[in-house]
N, C-alpha and C positions, 0 to 999 in steps of 0.2 A: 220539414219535408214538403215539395213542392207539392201542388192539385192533384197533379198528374200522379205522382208514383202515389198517392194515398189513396185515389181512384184505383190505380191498379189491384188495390186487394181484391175491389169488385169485380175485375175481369178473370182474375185468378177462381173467383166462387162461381160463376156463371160457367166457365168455361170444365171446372170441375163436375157440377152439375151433367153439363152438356156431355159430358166425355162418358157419366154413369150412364146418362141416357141411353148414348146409343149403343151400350156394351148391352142393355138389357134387353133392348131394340133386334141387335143381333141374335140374340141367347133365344127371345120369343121368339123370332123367324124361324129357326132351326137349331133348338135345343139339343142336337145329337151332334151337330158340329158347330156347334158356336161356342166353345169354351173359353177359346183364345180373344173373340171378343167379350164376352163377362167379365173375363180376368183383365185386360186391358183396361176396359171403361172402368170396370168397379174401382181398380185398384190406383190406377194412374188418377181415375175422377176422385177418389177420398185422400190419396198425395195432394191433386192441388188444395181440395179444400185446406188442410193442415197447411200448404202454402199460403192460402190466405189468409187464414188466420195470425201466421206468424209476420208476414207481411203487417200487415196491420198494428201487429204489436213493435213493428219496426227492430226484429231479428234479424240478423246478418245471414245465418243459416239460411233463410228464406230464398235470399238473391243467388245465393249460389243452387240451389238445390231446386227452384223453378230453371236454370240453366239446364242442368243435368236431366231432369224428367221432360224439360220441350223436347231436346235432343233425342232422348230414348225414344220419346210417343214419335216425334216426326220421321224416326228412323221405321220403328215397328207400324206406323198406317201408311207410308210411302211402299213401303215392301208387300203389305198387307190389299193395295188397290192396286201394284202393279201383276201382282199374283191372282185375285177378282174379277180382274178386268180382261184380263190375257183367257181365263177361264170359259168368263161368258163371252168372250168372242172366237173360243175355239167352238162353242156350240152347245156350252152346260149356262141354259139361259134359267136355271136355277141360283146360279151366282151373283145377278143382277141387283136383284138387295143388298145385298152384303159390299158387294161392287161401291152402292152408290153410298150405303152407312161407313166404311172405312174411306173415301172418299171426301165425306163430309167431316171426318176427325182430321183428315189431312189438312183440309183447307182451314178447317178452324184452330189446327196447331199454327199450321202458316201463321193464321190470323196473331193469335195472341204471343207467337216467335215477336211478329214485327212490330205491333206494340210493345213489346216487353226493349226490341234495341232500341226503340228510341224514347225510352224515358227519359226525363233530363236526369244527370248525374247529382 
């Protein structure tokens, strides 16, 4: 297995991590509406981890199923910051947080998307 994809297990646990972060991140800002992101971070952030781990052990499960959950997460934070954003700029400048935490799961699904295509084969 080339550097690269054996390094990738550690972007899989980072970016796990990162994705519980911010679902908690949301949940403390506004605990009476933040469910969706808890449930997001917690659960898509503990998938990758289980993704890296398997990764690592050089399971095949892995590769298809990091496919499947970028795709979910990039769907559900793209929807999630154009709905945020549309919000606090109708004038609910309560939305701004939340605006800029599913914002940053966007960009770091981006992130680990575009890593993940160009692993070598």
């Amino acid at each position: 297995m080339p550097k690269k994809r054996r390094a990738f297990a550690f972007t899989l646990l980072a970016y796990g991590v990162f994705l519980i972060a911010i679902g908690i991140a949301g949940f403390a800002n506004d605990s009476e509406k933040a469910m969706t992101a808890l449930f997001v971070g917690v659960v898509f952030g503990g998938i990758h981890l289980l993704w890296s781990y398997l990764w690592r052990r050089k399971q095949q499960i892995a590769k298809r199923g990091v496919w499947v959950t970028l795709l979910i997460v990039l769907v559900v934070s793209s929807w999630g910051a154009w709905i945020s954003w549309q919000a606090y700029f109708d004038g609910d400048s309560g939305k701004r947080f939340s605006a800029l935490l599913v914002t940053a799961m966007l960009l770091g699904t981006v992130r680990v998307l575009l890593r993940f295509v160009t692993l070598p084969r």
